[in-house]
mmCIF file as gemmi writes it, N, C-alpha and C atoms, coordinates in Angstrom:
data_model
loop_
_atom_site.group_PDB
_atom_site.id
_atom_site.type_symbol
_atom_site.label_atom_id
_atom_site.label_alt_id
_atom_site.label_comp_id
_atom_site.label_asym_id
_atom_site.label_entity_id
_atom_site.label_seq_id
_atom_site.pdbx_PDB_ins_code
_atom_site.Cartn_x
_atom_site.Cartn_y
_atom_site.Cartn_z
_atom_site.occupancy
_atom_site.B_iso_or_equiv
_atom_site.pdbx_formal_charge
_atom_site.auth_seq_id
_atom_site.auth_asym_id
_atom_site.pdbx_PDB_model_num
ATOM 1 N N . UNK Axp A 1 ? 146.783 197.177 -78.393 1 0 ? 1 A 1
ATOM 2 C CA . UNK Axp A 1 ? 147.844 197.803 -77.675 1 0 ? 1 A 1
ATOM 3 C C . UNK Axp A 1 ? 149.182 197.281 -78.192 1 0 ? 1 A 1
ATOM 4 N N . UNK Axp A 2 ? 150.059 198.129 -78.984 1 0 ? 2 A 1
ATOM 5 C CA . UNK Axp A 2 ? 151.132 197.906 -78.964 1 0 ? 2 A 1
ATOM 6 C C . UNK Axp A 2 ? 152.477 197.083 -78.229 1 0 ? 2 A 1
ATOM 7 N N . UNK Axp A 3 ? 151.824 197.693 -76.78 1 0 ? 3 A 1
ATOM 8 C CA . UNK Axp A 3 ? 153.16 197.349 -75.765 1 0 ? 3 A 1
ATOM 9 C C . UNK Axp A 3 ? 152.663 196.106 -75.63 1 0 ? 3 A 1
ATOM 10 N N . UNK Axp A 4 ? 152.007 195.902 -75.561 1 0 ? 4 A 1
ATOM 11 C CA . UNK Axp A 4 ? 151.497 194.154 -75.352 1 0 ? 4 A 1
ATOM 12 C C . UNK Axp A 4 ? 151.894 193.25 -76.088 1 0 ? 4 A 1
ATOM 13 N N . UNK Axp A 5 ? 151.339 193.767 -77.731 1 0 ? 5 A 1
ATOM 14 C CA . UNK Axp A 5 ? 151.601 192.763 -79.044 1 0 ? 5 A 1
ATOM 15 C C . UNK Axp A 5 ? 153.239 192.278 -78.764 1 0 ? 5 A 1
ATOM 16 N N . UNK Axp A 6 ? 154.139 193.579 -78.184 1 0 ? 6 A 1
ATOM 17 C CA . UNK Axp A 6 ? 155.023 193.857 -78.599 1 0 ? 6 A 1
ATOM 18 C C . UNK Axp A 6 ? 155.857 192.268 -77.791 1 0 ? 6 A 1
ATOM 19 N N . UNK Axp A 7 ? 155.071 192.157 -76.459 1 0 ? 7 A 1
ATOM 20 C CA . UNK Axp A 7 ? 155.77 190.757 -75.644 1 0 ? 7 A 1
ATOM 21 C C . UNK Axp A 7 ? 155.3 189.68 -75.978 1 0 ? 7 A 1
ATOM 22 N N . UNK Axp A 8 ? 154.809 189.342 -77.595 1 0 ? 8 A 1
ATOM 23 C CA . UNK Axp A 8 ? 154.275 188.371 -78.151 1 0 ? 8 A 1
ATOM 24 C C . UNK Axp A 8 ? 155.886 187.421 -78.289 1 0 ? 8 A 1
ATOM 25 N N . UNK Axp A 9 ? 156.797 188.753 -78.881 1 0 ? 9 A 1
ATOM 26 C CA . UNK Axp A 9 ? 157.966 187.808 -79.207 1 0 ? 9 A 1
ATOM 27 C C . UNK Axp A 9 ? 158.997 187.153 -78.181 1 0 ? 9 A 1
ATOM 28 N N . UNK Axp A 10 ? 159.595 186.309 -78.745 1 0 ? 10 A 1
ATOM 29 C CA . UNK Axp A 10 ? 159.838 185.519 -77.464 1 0 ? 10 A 1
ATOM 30 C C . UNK Axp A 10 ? 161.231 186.108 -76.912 1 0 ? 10 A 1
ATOM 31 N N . UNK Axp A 11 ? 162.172 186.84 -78.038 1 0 ? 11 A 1
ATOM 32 C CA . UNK Axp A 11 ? 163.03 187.704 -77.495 1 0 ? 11 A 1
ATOM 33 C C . UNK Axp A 11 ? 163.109 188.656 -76.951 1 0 ? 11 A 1
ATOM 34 N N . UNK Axp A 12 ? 162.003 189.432 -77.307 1 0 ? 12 A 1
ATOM 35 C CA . UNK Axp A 12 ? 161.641 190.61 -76.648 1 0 ? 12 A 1
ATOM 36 C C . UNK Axp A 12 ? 161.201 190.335 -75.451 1 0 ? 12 A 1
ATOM 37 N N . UNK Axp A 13 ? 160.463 189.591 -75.146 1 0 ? 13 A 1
ATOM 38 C CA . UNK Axp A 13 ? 159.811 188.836 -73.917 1 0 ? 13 A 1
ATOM 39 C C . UNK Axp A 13 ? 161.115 188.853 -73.019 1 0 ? 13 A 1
ATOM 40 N N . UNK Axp A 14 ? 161.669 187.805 -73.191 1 0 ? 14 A 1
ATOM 41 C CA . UNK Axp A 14 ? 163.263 187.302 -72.535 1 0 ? 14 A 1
ATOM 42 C C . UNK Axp A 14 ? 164.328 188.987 -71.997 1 0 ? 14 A 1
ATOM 43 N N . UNK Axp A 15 ? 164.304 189.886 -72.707 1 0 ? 15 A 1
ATOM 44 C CA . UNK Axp A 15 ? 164.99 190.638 -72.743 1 0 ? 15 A 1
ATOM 45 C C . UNK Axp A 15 ? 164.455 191.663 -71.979 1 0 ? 15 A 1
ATOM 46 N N . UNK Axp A 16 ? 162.693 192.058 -71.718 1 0 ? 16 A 1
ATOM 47 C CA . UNK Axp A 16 ? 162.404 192.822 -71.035 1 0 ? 16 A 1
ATOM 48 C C . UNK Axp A 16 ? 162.628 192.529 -69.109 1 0 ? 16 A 1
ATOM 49 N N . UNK Axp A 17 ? 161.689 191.087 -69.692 1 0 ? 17 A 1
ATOM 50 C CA . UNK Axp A 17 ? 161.849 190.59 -67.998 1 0 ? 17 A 1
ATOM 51 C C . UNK Axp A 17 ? 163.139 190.106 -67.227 1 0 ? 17 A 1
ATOM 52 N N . UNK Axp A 18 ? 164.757 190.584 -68.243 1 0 ? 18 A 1
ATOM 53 C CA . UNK Axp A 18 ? 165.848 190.052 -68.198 1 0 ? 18 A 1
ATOM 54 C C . UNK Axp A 18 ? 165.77 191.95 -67.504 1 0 ? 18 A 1
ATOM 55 N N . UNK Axp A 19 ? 165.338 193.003 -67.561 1 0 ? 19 A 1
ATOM 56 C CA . UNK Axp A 19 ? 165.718 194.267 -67.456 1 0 ? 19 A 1
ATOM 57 C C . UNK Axp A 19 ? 164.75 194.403 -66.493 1 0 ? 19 A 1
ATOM 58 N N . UNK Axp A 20 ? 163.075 193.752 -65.914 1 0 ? 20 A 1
ATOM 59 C CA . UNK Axp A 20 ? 162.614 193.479 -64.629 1 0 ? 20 A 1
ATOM 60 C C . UNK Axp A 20 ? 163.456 193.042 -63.792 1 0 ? 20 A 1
ATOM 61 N N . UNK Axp A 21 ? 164.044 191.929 -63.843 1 0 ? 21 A 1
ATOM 62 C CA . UNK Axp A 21 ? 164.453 191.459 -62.699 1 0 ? 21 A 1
ATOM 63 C C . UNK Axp A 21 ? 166.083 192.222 -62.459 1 0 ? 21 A 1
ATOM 64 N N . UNK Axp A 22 ? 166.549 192.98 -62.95 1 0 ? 22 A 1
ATOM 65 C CA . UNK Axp A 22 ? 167.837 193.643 -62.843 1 0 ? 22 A 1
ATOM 66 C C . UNK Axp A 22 ? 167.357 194.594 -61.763 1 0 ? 22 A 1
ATOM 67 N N . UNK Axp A 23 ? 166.526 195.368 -62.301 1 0 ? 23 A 1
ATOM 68 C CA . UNK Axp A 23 ? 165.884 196.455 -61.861 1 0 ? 23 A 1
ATOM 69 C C . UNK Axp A 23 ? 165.416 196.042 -60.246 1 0 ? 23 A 1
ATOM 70 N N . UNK Axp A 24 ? 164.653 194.902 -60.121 1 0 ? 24 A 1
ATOM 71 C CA . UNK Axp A 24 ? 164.169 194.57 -58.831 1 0 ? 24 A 1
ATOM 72 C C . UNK Axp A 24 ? 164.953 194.281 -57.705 1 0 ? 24 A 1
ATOM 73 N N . UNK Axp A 25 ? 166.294 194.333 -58.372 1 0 ? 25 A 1
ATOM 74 C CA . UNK Axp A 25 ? 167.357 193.712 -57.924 1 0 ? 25 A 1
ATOM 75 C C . UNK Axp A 25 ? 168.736 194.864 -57.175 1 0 ? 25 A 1
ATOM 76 N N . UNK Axp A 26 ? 168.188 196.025 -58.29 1 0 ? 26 A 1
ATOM 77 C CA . UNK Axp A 26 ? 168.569 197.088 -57.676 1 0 ? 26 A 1
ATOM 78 C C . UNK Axp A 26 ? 168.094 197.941 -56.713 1 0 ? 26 A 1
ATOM 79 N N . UNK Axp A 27 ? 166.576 197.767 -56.709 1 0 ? 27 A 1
ATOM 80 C CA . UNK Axp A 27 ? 165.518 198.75 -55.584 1 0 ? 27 A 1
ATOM 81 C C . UNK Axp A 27 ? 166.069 197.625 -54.511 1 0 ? 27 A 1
ATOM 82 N N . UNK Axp A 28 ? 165.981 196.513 -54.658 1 0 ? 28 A 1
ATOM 83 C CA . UNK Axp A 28 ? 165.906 195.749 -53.298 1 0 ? 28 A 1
ATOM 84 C C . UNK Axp A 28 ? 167.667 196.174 -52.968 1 0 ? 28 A 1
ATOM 85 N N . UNK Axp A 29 ? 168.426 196.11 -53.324 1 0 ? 29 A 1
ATOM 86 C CA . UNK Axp A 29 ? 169.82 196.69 -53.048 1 0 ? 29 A 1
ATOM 87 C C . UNK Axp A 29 ? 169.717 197.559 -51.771 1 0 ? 29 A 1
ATOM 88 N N . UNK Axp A 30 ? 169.194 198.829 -52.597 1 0 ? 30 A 1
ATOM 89 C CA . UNK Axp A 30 ? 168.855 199.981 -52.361 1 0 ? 30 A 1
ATOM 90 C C . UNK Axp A 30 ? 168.21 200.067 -50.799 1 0 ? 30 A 1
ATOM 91 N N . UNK Axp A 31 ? 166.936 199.688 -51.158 1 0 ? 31 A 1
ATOM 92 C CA . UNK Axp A 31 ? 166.275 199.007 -49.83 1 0 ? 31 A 1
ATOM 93 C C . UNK Axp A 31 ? 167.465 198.298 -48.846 1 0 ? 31 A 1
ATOM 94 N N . UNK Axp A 32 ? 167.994 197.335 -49.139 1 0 ? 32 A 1
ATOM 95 C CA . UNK Axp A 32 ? 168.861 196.562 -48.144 1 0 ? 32 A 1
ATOM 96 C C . UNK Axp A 32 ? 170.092 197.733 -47.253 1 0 ? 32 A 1
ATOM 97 N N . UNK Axp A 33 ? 170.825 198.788 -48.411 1 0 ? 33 A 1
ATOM 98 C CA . UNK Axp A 33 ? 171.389 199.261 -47.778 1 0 ? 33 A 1
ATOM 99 C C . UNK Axp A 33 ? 170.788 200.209 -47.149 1 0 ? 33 A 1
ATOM 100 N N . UNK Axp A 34 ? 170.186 200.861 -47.221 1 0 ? 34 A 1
ATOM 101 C CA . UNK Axp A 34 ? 169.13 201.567 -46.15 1 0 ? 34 A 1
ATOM 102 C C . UNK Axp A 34 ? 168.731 201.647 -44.524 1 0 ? 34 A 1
ATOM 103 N N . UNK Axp A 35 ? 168.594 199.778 -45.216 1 0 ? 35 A 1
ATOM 104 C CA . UNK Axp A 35 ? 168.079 199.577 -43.967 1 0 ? 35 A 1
ATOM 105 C C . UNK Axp A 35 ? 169.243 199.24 -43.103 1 0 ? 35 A 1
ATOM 106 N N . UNK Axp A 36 ? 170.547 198.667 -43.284 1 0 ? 36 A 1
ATOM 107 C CA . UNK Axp A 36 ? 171.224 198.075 -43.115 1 0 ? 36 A 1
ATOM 108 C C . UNK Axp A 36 ? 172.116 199.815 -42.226 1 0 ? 36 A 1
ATOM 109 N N . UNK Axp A 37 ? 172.001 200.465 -42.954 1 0 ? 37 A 1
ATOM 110 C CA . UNK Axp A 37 ? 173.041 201.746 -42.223 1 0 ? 37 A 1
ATOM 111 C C . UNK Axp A 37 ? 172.117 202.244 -41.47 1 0 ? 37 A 1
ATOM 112 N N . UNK Axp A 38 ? 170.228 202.258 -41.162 1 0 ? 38 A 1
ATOM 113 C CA . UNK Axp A 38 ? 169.383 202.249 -39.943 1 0 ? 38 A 1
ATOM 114 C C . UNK Axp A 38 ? 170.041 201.662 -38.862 1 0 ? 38 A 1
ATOM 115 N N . UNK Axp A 39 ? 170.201 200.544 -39.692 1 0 ? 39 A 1
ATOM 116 C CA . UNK Axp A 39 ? 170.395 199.768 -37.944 1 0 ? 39 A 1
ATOM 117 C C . UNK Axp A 39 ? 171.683 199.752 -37.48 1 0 ? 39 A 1
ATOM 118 N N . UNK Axp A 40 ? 172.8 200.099 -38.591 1 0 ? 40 A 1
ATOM 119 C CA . UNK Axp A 40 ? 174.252 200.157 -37.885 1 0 ? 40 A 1
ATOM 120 C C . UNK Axp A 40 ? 173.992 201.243 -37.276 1 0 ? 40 A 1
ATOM 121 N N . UNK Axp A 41 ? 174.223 202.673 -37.475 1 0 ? 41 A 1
ATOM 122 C CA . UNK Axp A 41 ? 174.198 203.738 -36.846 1 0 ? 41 A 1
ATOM 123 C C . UNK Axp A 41 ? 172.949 204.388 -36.103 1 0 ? 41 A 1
ATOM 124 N N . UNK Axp A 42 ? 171.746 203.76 -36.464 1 0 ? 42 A 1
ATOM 125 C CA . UNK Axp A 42 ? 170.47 204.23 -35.889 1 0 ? 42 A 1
ATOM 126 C C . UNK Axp A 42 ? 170.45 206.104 -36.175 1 0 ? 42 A 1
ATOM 127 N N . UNK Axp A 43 ? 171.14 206.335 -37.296 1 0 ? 43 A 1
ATOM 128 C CA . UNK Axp A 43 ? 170.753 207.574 -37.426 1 0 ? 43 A 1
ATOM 129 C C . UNK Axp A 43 ? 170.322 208.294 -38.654 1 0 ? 43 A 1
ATOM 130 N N . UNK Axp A 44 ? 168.945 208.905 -38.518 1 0 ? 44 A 1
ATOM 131 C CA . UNK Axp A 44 ? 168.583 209.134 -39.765 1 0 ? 44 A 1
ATOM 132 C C . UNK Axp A 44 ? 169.646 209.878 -40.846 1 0 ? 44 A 1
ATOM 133 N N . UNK Axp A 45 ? 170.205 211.104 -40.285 1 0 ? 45 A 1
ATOM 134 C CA . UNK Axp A 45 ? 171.197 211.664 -40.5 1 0 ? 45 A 1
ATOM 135 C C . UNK Axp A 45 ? 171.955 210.911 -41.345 1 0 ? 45 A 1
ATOM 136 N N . UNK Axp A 46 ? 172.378 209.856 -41.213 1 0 ? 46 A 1
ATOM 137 C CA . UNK Axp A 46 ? 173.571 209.101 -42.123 1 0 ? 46 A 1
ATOM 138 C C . UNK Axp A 46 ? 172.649 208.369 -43.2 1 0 ? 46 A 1
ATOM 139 N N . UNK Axp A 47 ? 171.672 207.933 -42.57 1 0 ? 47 A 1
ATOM 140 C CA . UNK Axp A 47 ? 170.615 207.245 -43.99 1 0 ? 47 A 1
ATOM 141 C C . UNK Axp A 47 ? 170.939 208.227 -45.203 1 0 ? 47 A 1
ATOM 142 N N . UNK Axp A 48 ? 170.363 209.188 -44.89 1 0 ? 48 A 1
ATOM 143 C CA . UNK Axp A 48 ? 170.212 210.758 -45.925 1 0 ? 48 A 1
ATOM 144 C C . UNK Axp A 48 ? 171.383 210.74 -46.713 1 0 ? 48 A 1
ATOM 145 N N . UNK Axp A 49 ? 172.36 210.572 -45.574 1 0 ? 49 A 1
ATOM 146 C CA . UNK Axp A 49 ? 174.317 211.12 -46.433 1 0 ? 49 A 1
ATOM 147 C C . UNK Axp A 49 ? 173.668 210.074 -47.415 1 0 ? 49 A 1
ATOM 148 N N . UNK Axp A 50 ? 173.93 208.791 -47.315 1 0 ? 50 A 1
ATOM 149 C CA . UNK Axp A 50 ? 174.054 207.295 -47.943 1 0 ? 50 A 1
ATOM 150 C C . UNK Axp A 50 ? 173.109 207.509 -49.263 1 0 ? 50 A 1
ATOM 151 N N . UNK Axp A 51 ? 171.519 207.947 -48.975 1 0 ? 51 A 1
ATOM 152 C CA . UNK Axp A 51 ? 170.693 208.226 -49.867 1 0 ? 51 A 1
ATOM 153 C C . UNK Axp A 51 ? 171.317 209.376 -50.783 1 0 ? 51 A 1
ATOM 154 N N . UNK Axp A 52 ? 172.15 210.149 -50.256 1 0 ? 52 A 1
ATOM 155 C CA . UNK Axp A 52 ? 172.222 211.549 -51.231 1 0 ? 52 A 1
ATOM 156 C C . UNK Axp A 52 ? 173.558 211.071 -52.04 1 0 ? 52 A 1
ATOM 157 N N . UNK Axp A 53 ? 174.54 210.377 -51.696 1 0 ? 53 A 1
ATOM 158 C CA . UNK Axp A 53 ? 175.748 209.88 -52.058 1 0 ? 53 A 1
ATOM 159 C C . UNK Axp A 53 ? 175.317 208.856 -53.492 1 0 ? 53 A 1
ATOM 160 N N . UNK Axp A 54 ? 174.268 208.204 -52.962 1 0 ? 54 A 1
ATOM 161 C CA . UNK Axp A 54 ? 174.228 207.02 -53.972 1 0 ? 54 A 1
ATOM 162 C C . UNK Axp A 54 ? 172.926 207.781 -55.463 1 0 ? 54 A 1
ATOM 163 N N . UNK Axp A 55 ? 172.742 208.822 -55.627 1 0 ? 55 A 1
ATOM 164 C CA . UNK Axp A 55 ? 171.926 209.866 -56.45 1 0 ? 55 A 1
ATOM 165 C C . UNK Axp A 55 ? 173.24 210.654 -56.792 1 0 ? 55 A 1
ATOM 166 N N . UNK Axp A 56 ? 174.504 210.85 -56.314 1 0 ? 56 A 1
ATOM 167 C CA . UNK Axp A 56 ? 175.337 212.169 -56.517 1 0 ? 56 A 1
ATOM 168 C C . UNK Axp A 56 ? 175.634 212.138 -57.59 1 0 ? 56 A 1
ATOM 169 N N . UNK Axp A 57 ? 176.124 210.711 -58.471 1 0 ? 57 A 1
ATOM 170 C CA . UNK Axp A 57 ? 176.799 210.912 -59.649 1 0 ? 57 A 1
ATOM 171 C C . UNK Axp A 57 ? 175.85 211.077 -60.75 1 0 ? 57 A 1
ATOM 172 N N . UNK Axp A 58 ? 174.442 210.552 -60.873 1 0 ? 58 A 1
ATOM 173 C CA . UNK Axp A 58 ? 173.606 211.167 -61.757 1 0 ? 58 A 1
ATOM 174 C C . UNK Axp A 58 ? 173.409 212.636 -61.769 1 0 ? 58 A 1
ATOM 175 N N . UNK Axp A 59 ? 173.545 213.251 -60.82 1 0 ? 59 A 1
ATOM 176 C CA . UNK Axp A 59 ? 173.192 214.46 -60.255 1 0 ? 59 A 1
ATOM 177 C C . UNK Axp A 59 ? 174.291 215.288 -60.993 1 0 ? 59 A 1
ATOM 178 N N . UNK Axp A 60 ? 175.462 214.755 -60.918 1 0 ? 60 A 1
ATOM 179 C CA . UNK Axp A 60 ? 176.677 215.202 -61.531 1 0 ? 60 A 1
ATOM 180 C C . UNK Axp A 60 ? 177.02 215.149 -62.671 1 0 ? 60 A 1
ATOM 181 N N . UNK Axp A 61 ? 176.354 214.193 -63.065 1 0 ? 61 A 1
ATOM 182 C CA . UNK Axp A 61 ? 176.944 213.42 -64.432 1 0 ? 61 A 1
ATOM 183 C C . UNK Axp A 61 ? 175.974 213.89 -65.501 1 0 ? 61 A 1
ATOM 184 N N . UNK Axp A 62 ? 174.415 213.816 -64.719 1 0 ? 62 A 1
ATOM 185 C CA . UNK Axp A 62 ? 173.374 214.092 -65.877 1 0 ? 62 A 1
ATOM 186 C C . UNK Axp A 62 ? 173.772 215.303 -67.362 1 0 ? 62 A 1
ATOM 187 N N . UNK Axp A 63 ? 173.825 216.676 -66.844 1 0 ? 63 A 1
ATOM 188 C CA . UNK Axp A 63 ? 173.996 217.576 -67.403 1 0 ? 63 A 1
ATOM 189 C C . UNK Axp A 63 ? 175.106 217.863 -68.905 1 0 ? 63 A 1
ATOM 190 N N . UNK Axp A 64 ? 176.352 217.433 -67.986 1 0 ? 64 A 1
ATOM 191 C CA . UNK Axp A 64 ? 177.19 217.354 -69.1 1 0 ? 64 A 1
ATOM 192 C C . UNK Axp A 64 ? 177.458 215.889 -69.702 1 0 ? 64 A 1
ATOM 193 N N . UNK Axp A 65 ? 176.545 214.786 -69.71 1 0 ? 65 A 1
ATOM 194 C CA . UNK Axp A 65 ? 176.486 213.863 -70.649 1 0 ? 65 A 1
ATOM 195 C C . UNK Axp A 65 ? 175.598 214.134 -71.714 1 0 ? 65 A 1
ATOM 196 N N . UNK Axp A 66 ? 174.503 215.5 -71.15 1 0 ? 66 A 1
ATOM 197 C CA . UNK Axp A 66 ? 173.236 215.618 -72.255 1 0 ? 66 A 1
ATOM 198 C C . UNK Axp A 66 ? 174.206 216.782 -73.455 1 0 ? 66 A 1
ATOM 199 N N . UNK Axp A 67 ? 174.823 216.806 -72.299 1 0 ? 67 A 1
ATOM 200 C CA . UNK Axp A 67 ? 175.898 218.03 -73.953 1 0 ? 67 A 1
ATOM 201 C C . UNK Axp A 67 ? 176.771 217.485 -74.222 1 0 ? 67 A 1
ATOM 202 N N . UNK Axp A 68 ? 177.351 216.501 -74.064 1 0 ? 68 A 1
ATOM 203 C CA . UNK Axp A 68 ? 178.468 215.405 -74.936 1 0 ? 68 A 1
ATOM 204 C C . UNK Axp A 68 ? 177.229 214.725 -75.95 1 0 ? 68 A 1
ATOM 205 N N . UNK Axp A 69 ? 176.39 214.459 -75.325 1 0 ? 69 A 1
ATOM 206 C CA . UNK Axp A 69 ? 175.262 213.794 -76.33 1 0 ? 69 A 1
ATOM 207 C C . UNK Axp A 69 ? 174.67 214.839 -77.826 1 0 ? 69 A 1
ATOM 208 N N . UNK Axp A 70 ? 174.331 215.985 -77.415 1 0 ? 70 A 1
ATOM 209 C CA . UNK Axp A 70 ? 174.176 216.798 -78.547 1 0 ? 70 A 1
ATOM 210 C C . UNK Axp A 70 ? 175.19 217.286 -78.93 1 0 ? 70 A 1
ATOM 211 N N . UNK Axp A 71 ? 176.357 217.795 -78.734 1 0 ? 71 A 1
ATOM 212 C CA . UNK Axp A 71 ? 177.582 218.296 -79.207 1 0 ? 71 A 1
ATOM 213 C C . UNK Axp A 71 ? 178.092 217.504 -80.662 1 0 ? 71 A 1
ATOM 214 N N . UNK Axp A 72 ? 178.307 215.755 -79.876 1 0 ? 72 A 1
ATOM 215 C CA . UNK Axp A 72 ? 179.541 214.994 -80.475 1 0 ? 72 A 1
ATOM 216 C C . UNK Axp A 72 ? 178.504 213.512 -81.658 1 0 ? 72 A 1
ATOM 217 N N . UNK Axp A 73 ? 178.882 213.233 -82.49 1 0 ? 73 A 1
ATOM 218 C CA . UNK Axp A 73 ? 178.056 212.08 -83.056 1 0 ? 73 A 1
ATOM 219 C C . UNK Axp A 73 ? 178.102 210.899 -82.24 1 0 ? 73 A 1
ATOM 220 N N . UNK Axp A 74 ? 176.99 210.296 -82.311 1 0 ? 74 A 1
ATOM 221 C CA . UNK Axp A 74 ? 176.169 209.063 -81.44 1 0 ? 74 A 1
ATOM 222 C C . UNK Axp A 74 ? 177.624 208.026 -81.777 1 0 ? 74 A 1
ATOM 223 N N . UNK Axp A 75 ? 177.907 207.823 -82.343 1 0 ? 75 A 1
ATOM 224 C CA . UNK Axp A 75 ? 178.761 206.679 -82.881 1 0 ? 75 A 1
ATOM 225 C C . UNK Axp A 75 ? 180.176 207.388 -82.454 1 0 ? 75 A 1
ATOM 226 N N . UNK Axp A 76 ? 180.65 208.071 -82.372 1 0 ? 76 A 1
ATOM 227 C CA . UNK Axp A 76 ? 181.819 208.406 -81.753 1 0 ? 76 A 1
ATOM 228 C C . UNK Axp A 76 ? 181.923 208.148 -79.863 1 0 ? 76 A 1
ATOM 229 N N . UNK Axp A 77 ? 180.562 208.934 -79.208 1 0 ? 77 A 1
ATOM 230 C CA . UNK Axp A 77 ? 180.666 208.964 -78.211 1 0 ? 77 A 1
ATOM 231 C C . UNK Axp A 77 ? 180.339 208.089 -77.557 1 0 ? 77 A 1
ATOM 232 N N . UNK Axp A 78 ? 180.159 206.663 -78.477 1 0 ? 78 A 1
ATOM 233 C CA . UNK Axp A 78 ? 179.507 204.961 -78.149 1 0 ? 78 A 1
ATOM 234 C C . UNK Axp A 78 ? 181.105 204.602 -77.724 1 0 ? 78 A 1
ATOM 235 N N . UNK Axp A 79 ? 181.634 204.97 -79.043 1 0 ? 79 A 1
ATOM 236 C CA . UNK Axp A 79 ? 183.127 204.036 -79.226 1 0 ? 79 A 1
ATOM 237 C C . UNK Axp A 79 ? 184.137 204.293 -78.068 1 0 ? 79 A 1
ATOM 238 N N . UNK Axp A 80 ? 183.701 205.522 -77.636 1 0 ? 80 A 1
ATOM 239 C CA . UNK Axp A 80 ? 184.251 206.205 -76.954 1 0 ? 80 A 1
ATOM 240 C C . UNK Axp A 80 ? 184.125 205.557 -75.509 1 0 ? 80 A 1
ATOM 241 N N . UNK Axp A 81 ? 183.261 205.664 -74.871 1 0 ? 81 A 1
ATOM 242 C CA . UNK Axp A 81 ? 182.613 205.035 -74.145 1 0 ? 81 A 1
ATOM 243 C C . UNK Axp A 81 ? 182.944 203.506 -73.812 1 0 ? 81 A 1
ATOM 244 N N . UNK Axp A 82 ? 182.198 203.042 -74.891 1 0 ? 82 A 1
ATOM 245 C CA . UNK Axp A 82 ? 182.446 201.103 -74.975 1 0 ? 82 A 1
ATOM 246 C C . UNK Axp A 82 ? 184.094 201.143 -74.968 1 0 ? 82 A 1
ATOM 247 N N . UNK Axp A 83 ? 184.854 202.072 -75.725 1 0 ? 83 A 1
ATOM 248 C CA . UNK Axp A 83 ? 186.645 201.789 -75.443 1 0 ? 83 A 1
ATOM 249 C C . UNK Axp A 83 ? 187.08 201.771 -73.732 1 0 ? 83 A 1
ATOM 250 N N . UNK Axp A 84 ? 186.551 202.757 -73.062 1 0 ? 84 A 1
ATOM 251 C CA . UNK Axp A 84 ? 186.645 203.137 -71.945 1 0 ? 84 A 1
ATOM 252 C C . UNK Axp A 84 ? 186.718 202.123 -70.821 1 0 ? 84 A 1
C-alpha cells in the first residue's frame, strides 16, 4: 500500500498528523459552537442560521474560484493570492 509506505518518512509523517490535528481542531470548533448557540438561545432555528452562515462562503466562493482556476495560470493566481 502506497499510502502507508508513504508515512514511512519522517516529514511526511510530521506534516500529515500536523493537518490531523488542525482538522480535529476545527470539527471540535464547530462542535463547540453549536453547542454553545443550543444553549444560549435554546433554539434550533438559530443553530441552522449559525450552521448555514459558517458553509456560506464555500457555497459562494466555490464556483467562481473553479473558473479563476481554469481561466488564469496556476502561478499567477498563487501570486495573486499569497500577495493578497
Amino acid at each position: 500500500m502506497l499510502a502507508l509506505a508513504l508515512l514511512k518518512d519522517p516529514l511526511y509523517r510530521s506534516y500529515w498528523l500536523s493537518l490531523f490535528a488542525s482538522q480535529m481542531g476545527t470539527w471540535m470548533q464547530a462542535a463547540a459552537q453549536g453547542w454553545l448557540v443550543l444553549l444560549l438561545t435554546g433554539s434550533a432555528e438559530r443553530l441552522g442560521l449559525v450552521v448555514a452562515f459558517q458553509f456560506l462562503p464555500s457555497l459562494l466562493f466555490s464556483l467562481p474560484a473553479g473558473v479563476l482556476a481554469d481561466r488564469y495560470p496556476k502561478r499567477d493566481l498563487l501570486r495573486f493570492t499569497q500577495g493578497g
